[in-house]
C-alpha positions as CSV (number, residue, x, y, z in Angstrom):
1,X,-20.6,-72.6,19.3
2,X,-20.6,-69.8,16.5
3,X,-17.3,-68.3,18.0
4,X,-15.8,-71.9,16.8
5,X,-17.4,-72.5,13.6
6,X,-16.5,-68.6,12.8
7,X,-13.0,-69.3,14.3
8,X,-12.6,-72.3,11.8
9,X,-13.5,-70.8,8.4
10,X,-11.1,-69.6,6.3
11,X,-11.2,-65.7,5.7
12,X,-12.2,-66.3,1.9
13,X,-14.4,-68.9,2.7
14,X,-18.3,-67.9,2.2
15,X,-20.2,-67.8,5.0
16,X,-23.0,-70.8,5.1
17,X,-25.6,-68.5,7.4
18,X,-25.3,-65.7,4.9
19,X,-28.5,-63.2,5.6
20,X,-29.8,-61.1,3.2
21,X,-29.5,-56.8,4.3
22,X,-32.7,-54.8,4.5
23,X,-32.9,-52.4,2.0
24,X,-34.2,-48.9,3.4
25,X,-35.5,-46.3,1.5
26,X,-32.5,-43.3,1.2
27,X,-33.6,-40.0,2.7
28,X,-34.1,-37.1,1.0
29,X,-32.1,-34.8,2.4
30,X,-28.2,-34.7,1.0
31,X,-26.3,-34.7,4.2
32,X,-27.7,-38.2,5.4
33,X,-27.3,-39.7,1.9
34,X,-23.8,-39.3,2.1
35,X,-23.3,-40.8,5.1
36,X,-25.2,-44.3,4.0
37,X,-22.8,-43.8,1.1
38,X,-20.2,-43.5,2.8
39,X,-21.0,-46.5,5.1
40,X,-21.7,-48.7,2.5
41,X,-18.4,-48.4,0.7
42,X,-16.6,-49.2,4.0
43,X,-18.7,-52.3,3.8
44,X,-18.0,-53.1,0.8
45,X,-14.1,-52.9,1.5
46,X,-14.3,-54.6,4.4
47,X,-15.9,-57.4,2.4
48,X,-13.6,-57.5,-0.2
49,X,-10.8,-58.1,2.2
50,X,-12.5,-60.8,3.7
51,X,-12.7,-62.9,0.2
52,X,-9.5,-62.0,-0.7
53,X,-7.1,-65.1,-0.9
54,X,-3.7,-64.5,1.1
55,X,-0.8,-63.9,-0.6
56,X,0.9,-67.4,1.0
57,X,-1.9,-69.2,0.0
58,X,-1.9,-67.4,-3.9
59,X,1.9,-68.3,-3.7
60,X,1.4,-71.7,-2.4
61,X,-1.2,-72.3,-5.5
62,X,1.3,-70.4,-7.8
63,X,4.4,-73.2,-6.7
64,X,1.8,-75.9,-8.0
65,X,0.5,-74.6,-11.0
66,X,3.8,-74.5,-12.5
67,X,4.9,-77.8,-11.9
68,X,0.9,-79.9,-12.1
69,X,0.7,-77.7,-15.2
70,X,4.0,-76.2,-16.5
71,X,5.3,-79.5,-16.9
72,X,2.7,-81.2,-18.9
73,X,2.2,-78.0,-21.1
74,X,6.1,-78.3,-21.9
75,X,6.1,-81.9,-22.8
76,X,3.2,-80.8,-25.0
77,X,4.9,-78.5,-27.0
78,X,8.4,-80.2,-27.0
79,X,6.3,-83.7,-28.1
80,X,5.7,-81.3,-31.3
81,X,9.7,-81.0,-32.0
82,X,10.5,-84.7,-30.8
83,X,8.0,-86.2,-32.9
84,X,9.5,-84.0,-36.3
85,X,12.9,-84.5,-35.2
86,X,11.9,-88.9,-34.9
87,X,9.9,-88.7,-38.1
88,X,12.8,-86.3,-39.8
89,X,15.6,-88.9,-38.9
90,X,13.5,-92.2,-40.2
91,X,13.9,-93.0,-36.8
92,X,10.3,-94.4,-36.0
93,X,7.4,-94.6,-38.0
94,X,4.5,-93.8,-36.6
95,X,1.1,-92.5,-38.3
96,X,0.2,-89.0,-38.2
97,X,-2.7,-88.7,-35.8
98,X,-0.5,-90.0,-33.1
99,X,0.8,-86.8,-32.8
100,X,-2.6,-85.3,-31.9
101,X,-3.1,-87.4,-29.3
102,X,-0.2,-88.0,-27.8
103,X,0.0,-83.7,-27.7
104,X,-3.4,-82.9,-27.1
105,X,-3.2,-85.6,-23.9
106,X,-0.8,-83.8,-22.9
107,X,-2.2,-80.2,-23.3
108,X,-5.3,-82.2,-21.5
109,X,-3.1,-82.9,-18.4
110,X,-2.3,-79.7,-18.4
111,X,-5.5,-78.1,-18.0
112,X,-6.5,-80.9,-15.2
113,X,-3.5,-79.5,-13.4
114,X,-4.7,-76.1,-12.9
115,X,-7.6,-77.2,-11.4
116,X,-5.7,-79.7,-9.4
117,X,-3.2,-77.2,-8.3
118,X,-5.7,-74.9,-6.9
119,X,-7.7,-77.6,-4.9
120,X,-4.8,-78.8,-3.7
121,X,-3.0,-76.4,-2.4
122,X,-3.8,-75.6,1.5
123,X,-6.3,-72.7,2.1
124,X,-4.7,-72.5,5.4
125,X,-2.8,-69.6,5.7
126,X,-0.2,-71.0,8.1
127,X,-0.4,-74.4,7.3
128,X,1.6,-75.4,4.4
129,X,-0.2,-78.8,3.5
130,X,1.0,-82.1,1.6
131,X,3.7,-82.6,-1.8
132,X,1.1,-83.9,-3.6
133,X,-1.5,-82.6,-1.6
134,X,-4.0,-85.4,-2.4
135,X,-5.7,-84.8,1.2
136,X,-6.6,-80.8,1.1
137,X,-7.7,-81.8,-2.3
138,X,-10.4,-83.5,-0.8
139,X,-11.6,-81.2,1.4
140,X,-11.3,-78.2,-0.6
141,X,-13.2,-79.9,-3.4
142,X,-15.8,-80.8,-0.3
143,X,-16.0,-77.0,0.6
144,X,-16.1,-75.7,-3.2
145,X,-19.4,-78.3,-3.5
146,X,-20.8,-76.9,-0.2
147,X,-20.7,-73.9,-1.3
148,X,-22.0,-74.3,-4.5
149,X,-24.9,-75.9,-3.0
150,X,-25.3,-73.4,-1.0
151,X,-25.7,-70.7,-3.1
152,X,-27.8,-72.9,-5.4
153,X,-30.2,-73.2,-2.3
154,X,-30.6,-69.1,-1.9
155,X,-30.8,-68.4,-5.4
C-alpha cells in the first residue's frame, strides 16, 4: 500500500508521513566529521531534486501565466491610452474615477491569473491537463490545502 501512495505523488509534492531525523552528537575526531558532512550535503541534494518542479510542468505554468495574466495586464495598461485617446477626441464623457476602476479591475485580474495559472496547470509531468484547466485547479488547490494543513499540524 505505500509503494502506491509513494507511486502516486508528484516528485515536488511533500510527503504527508514526513518524520523528523535524529540528531546525533558529531564526533570529535576530524576524519569522521567529514564524512557526516559529506553525507548530509548528498542529502540535501537529493532533496532538493525531489522539490524541484519539472521543467514541462514550469513550461506548462509559464504558457498560462502569459495568457490568464499577460492579457489582462495589457488591457490594463492600453485601458490607460484608450481612455485619453476617448476623453482627447470628445468622444465619450465619462468621469474620472472610472478610469481607476476600470484599470485597477483589470490589473486585479491580472494578479488572480497568476495564481490561477499556477493551480491550474497539471503537476503531472506527462500529462498535459485541460485549456482552461478548471479540473487540476481543483485538485491542486486541494493538495496545496493539505499540505498546508499539514505542516500547520507539525509545527
Amino acid at each position: 500500500m505505500a509503494k502506491n501512495s509513494k507511486k502516486n505523488r508528484l516528485p515536488f509534492e511533500p510527503s504527508k508521513n514526513k518524520k523528523k531525523p535524529v540528531k546525533t552528537p558529531p564526533p570529535n575526531n576530524k576524519v569522521t566529521t567529514n564524512k557526516v558532512t559529506q553525507k548530509s550535503s548528498k542529502t540535501k541534494k537529493s532533496d532538493a531534486s525531489l522539490s524541484a518542479i519539472p521543467k514541462a510542468v514550469s513550461n506548462r505554468m509559464l504558457r498560462r501565466m502569459g495568457f490568464f495574466s499577460g492579457i489582462p495586464t495589457a488591457l490594463g495598461i492600453s485601458s490607460f491610452f484608450i481612455f485619453y485617446w476617448l476623453f482627447s477626441r470628445h468622444l465619450l464623457d465619462f468621469p474620472p474615477y472610472l478610469v481607476l476602476f476600470v484599470s485597477a479591475g483589470l490589473f486585479g485580474l491580472g494578479v488572480l491569473g497568476l495564481s490561477y495559472s499556477i493551480f491550474s496547470a497539471s503537476w503531472d509531468e506527462n500529462r498535459p491537463g485541460g485549456i482552461i484547466g478548471f479540473s487540476e485547479f481543483k485538485v491542486n488547490f486541494a493538495r496545496t490545502v493539505s499540505a498546508w494543513r499539514n505542516g500547520r499540524k507539525q509545527a
